[in-house]
Each structure stands twice: as C-alpha cells, then as structure tokens.
N, C-alpha and C positions, 0 to 999 in steps of 0.2 A: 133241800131244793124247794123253790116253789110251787106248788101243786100246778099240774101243768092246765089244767081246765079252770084255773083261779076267774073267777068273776064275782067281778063288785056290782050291783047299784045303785047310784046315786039317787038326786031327785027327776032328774031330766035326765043321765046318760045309765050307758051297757058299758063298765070296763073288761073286755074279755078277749082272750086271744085270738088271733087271727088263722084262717082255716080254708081251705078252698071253696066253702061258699062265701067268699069275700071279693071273688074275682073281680065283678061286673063293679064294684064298688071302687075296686082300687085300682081300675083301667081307667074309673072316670077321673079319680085325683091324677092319677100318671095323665091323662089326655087334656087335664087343667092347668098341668103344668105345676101343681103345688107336693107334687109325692115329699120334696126335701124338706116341710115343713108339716105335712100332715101326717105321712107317714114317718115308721122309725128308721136309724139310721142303716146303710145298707139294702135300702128299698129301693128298687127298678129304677127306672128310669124311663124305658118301656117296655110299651106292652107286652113283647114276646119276653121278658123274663118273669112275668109274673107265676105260672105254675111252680114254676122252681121255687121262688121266694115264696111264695104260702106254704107250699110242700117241706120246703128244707130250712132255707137263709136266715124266714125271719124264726122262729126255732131254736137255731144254735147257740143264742146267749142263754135259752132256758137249758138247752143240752150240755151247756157246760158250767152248770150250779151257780152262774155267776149275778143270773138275772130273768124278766121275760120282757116281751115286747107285747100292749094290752091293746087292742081299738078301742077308742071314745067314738060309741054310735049312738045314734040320738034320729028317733021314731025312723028305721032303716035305711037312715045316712051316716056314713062314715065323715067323724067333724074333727078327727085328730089320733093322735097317739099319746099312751104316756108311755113309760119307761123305769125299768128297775135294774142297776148294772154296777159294778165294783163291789159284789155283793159278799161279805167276807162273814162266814158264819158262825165262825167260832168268836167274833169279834161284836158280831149279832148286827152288823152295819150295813148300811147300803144306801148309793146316791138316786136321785129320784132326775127324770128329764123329763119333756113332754114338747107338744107342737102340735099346734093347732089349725088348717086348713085359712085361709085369709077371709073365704066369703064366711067363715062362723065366727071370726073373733068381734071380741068387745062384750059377748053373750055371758062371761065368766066362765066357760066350757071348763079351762085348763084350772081355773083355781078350785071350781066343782072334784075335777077330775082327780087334781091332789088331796084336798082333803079324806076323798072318798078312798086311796090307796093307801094313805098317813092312816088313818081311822082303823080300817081293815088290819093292819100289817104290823102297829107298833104294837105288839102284845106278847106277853112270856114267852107264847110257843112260835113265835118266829123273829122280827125285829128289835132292836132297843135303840138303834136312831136313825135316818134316815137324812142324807146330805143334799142341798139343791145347790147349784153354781151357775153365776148368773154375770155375763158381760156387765161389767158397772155401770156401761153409757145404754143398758137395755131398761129401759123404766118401765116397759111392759111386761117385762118376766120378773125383773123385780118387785113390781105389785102385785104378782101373782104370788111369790112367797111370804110375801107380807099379809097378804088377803089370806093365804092358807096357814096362817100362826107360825111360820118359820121363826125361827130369830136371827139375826143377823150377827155371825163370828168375827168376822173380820176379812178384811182384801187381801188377796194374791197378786202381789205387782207382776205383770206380764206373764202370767201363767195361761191363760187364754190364746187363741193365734186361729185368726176368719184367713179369708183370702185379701182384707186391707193391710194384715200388721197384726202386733201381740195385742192384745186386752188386758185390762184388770180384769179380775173377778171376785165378785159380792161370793162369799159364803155364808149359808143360812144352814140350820139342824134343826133340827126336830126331833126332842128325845122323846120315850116311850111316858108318857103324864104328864107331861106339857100342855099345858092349856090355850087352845088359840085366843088369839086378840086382834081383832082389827085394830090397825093402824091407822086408820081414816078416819075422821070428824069432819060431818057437815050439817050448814047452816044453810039460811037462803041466800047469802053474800059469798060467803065462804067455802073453802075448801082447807082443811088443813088434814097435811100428809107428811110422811116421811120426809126428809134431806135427800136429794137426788144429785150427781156431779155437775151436774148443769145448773144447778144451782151457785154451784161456786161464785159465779161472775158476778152475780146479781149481790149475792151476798157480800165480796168484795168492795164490791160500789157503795153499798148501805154503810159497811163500819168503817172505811179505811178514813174519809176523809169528813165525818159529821161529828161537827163540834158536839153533838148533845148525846152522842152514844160513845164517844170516845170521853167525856165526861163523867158518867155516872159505868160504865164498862171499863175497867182497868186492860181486859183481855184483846181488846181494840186495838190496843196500842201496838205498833208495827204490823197491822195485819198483813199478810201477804198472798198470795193467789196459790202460792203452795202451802200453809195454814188453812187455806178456804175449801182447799180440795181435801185437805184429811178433815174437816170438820166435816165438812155435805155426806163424806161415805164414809167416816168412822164415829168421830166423836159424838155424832147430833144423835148416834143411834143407842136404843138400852140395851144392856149386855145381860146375858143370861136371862131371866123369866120376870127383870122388872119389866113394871107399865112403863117407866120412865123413858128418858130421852127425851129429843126437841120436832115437833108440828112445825115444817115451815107452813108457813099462811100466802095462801093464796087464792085472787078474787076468784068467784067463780067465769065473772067475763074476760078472765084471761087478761095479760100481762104482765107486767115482772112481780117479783118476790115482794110481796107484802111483809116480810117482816120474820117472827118465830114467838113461838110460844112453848117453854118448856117445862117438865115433871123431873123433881127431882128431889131430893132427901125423903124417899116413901121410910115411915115407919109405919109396918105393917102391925104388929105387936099393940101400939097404939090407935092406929086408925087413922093417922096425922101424915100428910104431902105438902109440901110445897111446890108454887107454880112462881113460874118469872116470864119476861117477855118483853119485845124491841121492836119497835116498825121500822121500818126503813124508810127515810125523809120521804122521798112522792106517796110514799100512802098513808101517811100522817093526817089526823082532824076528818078522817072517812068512819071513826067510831070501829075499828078494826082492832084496835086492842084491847076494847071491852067486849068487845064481839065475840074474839075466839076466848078468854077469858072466862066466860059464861060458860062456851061449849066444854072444855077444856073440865071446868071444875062441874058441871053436871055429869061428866061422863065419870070422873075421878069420885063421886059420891055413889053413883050406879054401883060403880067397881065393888064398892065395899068400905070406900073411906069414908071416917066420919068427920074428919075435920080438915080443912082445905085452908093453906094460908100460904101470904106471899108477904114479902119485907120492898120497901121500897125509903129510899134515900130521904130523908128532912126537908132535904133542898131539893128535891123533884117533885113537884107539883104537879107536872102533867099526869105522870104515871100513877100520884097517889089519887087526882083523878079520876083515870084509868078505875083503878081500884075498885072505888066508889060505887063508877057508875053500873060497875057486874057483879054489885049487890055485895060486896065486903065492908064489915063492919071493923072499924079504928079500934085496937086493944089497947094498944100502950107505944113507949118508945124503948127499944133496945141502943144501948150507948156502944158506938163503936162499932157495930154489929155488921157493917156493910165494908169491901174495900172499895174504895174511887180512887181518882186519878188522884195522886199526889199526897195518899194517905188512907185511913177509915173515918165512916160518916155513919152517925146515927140513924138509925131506921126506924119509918112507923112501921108496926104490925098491923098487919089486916087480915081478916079468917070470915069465913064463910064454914057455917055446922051445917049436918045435911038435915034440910026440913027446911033451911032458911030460905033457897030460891026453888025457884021452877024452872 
C-alpha cells in the first residue's frame, strides 16, 4: 500500500493527503462551485458532506490498496488534486489523474504536480510504470503528459464516455528510467508542438489538393480526413523513448497550421538524425521552414547528436533553399534515394555538425 501520510514537494506545491484540517479550504472550492475539477472524484458537493468525506470517503481508495487521493496546496490554498488509482501491485502499475481548480490553471500546477508524483514513486521499492488517459479532443491534459515525459501508446476508440457521448482516449506511460522530454519548441514566430485532433482539418486542406506537396510527397496522394485523423493522434507521435516524431508548426499570433517539421531515422550509436519538413500553401515565403528547421536541429544537437541531416529532392529548389538558409551545408547527391510522385528522384544531402550553428 501507499504510505498513508505520503507527501511529496515540489518547487511551488505540498502533495499530501487530505485531513480535517482541510475543511475551511474545501467548503471554499465546494462554495466556488469547482469541487468536480479541483477536488478528487467522489467529493461533496456540499458543504454539509464535507466531515464525512475528509473523515472517511476521500480515504477509501487508500483503504483498499488500490490507490490515494493527494491535495496540490500552494502557500495555504488548496489549487487541485492529483490522484493514484488501478493500482495493481504485483504488476508494480498504477494510473495517475489529476484537476486543477479554474482560477489556478495555466500556472503548470497539474504538470508540477505529476512530475513530482512520477519522480517520487517510479523506483524499486514501489512503482515500475505509471498510466495517464487523456480525452483525445482535451489539448490541455494532453500537454500536461507531454510536459511531464509521458510517452504517448496509442488511442482507445470510444473507451471514454462525459455526459456528451463516448471519447477517444490518448494513452500515455511512464516507465520507471524514463527520461522526460519536452515536447515543445519555441521561437520568437513560433510555436512548435505535438499533432492534436484538431489539427486534422487544417492538415487535410494543406496536402490534399497542393500541387507541390502532392509532388514531391508520394503519401499525399488520396489523403482523406480519416488518414488525417490517425496521423494528428497516432502516426505524427514517437513510440517508445525516441526523440522522434513530427512538431506541427504554428504562428505564435495564432491561426491555422503552419505546416510540420519532423525527427526521424535517430541513430543514436552514431550520433546521426535526420529531419524533413512541409508548410502548408498560406504560410509559405513567411521564412517558417527555415525557422523551425534551426529550432528543431539546435535542440537535436543539445540532445546529444552530432550530426543532423535532411535529403531534399534535385527538382525542389524551394526546399533545398530551405536548407540553405538554416545553415546546412550540400554534401553530395544520393541517386534514387527519394520516392515522388510517379517514381524515385535523386536527392541532395545537406547536414549540419554540431559547433556549425548557434
């Protein structure tokens, strides 16, 4: 079982269980009207059930070895819950939840919150992975597993169900040596993040009908809105403990999907990535593929690689361009080395060593 007095923390919160000196605290979220998001599941509603629930209620998932229920307090305000529950111990597993009060969120409370539980708990003598499950159209709980080094398993079609209707669900894990990884790169134009489902549409519109990415992209061809939806929440994502995957790009002033920029063939053995990347026609000639291209291959050199390279088509000049201008130096040409539409096309090589940019 969990030690029942378990307290983590962090830089800014107290994770520690709830008690009857918590009353005055959690009559105010109950009188906020926010208990079903700040506190855990099973909490009041009102005030007169609160002795009880501190007394017993919230309690009994710790009383029956399955789990506990922790407050996130922060300088003696109560700004959320997290949660430990399907707790199987001979399995060494357990899913993680949490909820965060509305006037606290946007502060990082809930992704603090988990790192500080993951950190504590994944070690010999008690956890070996720990699961988060996340409504797939929820971008904000989704960034919170991604901000806390989750990795992302794969969707559960309609295994979810609010009071709209069923949901997909994002599965994320976290085993015990797992190293976190932000998921986020930014610039002063830029934002590049994860694939979200919402991004389908936009992505759609970019490749289905643009002669110049259906040109040098073979994978274009028949795109379809159900393709765009497993690309945004499966494919775009790295499996297991690569850096890999694809950044959609997008402005920081808001508006549609700028485009993607992806990680992929790591050889870690060697020190050698490759990177690729596609704007979507209205963000074109804005300097947005050299842009995250820089980001992209500075962070991939931070990582630990030493050598950073991308192939780009004979016949595509914009992109060898591109290249160019985010500081990749022309090695040679590989014959055939690319597939396009209507066959394979020789590629120039371009690489960037680390020491080469800033």
């Amino acid at each position: 079982m969990f030690d029942e007095q378990l307290t983590i923390n962090t830089e800014r919160l107290v994770l520690r269980p709830f008690g009857p000196q918590d009353a005055v605290m959690v009559r105010t979220v109950i009188n906020e009207g926010a208990y079903s998001t700040a506190l855990p599941p099973g909490a009041p509603g009102h005030p007169a059930g609160i002795p009880q629930w501190l007394s017993q209620g919230v309690h009994e998932l710790w009383r029956s070895g399955q789990g506990i229920h922790l407050a996130m307090e922060t300088s003696g305000a109560l700004v959320g819950a997290i949660s430990l529950f399907k707790t199987q111990w001979g399995a060494a597993t357990s899913e993680v939840g949490y909820g965060v009060h509305p006037a606290y969120r946007g502060r990082g409370y809930a992704t603090e919150a988990v790192r500080g539980l993951t950190g504590r708990l994944l070690r010999p003598d008690a956890l070996r992975r720990i699961e988060l499950r996340a409504n797939a159209d929820n971008v904000a709980s989704i960034r919170v597993a991604e901000k806390a080094g989750f990795t992302r398993e794969g969707l559960l079609r309609g295994a979810g169900f609010e009071d709209d209707g069923p949901h997909d669900l994002v599965v994320f894990g976290m085993l015990r040596g797992d190293t976190s990884v932000e998921r986020r790169l930014e610039s002063d134009r830029l934002i590049l993040r994860p694939f979200v489902k919402r991004d389908a549409f936009d992505l759609l519109a970019a490749v289905r009908d643009d002669a110049e990415i259906g040109r040098w992209m073979p994978w274009a061809e028949g795109f379809t809105l159900e393709r765009a939806l497993d690309w945004c929440t499966r494919v775009a994502h790295p499996a297991g403990a690569a850096i890999g995957g694809n950044f959609a790009i997008e402005p920081r002033e808001g508006g549609r999907l700028a485009g993607a920029i992806g990680i992929q063939r790591e050889d870690h053995e060697r020190g050698d990535v490759e990177v690729g990347y596609w704007i979507s026609p209205w963000a074109r000639r804005q300097g947005y593929a050299a842009e995250a291209t820089r980001i992209v291959t500075a962070h991939l050199l931070d990582a630990g690689f030493h050598r950073v390279h991308l192939l780009v088509a004979t016949g595509n000049h914009a992109s060898q361009a591109v290249a160019r201008r985010a500081g990749f130096i022309e090695e040679g040409i590989l014959r055939k080395a690319l597939p396009v539409h209507g066959g394979r096309a020789d590629a120039v090589l371009f690489s960037v060593l680390k020491g080469e940019i800033k």
